[in-house]
N, C-alpha and C positions, 0 to 999 in steps of 0.2 A: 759487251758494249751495247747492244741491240737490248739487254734487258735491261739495263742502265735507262737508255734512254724512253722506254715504254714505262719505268718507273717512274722517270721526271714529268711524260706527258700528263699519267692518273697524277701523278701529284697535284700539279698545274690547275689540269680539269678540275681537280676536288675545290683547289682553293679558288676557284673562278665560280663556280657553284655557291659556298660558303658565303664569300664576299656579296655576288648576288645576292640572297635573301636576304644579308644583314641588313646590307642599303634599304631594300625592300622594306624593312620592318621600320628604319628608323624614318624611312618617310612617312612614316602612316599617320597621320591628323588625327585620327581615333584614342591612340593613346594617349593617358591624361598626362598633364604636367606635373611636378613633383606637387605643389600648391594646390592642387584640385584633385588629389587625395581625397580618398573616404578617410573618416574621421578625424581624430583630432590633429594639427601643425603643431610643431615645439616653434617656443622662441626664446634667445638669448641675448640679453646684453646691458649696458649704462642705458638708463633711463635720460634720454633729449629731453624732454618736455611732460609737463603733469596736469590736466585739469579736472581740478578737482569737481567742478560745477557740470562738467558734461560726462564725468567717470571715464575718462580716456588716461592713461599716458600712451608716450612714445617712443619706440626702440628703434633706432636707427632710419631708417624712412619708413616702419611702419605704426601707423596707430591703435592703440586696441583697445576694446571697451569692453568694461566691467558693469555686471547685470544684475540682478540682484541671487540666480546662483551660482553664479562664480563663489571660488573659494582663496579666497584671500590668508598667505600667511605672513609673517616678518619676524623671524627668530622663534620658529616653530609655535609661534600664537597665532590665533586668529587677529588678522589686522584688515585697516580699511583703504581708500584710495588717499585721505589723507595723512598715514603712516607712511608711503612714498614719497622717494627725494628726487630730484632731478643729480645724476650724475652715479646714483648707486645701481648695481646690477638687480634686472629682474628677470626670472623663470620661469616658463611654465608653455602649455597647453592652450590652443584656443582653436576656434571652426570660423571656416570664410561662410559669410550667407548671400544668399543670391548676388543680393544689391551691391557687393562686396566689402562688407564691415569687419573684420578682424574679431569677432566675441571668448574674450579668455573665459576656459573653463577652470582652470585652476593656474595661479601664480605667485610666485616668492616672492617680496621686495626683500633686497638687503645681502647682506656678504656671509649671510647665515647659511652653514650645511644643513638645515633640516632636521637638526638634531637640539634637544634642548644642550643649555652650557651645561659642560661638566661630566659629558654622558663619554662613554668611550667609543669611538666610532673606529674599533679592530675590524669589525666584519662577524659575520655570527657566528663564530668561535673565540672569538676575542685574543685568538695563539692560546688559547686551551687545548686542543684538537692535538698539535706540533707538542706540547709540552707532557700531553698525557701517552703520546704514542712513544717518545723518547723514554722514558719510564718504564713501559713494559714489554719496548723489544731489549733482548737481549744483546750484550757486545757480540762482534764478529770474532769467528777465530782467526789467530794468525796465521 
C-alpha cells in the first residue's frame, strides 16, 4: 500500500512539473506565429476576386500579388494574371513582406494536376515496380 501510494505521489509530481513548463512554453510571445514563418506560406482555394490592372487575385480573405518573378502556371503552361477566373481554384507559394503584402512566388490557376493531358500520373513506377517483382518471385509452397 505505502509503495502504491509513493508511486501516485512521483506520478502526480512528474505531471505537475510537465504541465508547468508546457504552460510556460506556450505563453512565450517569442515564438512566431504559424504566418511569420521563414520562407515561403502555401495557399489553397476558389479564386473571390481578380484584378487584373493591379495583378492581385483573391483567395478567401486574403489577397496576393503577382510580380514580375512569380511563376505563373494553368494547365501545366506558362500563363498570366489574365488566364485567371474568378470561382476556379488556385495553388501555390507566396512571402509576407514587412508592410504586410502577400507576394506569390509560384501559383496554379485552374483544376489542372500539374501534369500535361494525357500523361499518366501512377507515381514513379507507374505499377511497373509491383508487376516486375510478381514475375520473379517464385510461388510459395504449400
Amino acid at each position: 500500500m505505502k509503495t502504491t501510494l509513493l508511486k501516485c505521489a512521483a506520478l502526480l509530481t512528474f505531471t505537475a512539473i510537465i504541465g508547468t513548463s508546457s504552460l510556460s512554453r506556450a505563453a512565450d510571445t517569442n515564438a512566431p506565429a504559424a504566418s511569420d514563418k521563414p520562407g515561403p506560406n502555401r495557399f489553397y482555394g476558389p479564386m473571390t476576386a481578380v484584378d487584373t490592372n493591379a495583378m492581385t487575385f483573391t483567395v478567401g480573405e486574403q489577397t496576393f500579388k503577382l510580380t514580375d518573378e512569380s511563376q505563373v502556371t494553368k494547365d501545366a503552361k506558362p500563363a498570366k494574371i489574365t488566364d485567371a477566373a474568378v470561382g476556379e481554384p488556385a495553388r501555390g507559394t507566396y512571402t509576407k513582406t514587412a508592410d504586410g503584402k502577400l507576394i506569390v512566388t509560384k501559383v496554379r490557376f485552374g483544376k489542372g494536376g500539374g501534369k500535361a493531358a494525357g500523361t499518366n500520373g501512377g507515381g514513379k513506377s507507374g505499377g511497373k515496380k509491383k508487376a516486375a517483382t510478381e514475375a520473379t518471385t517464385p510461388p510459395a509452397n504449400p
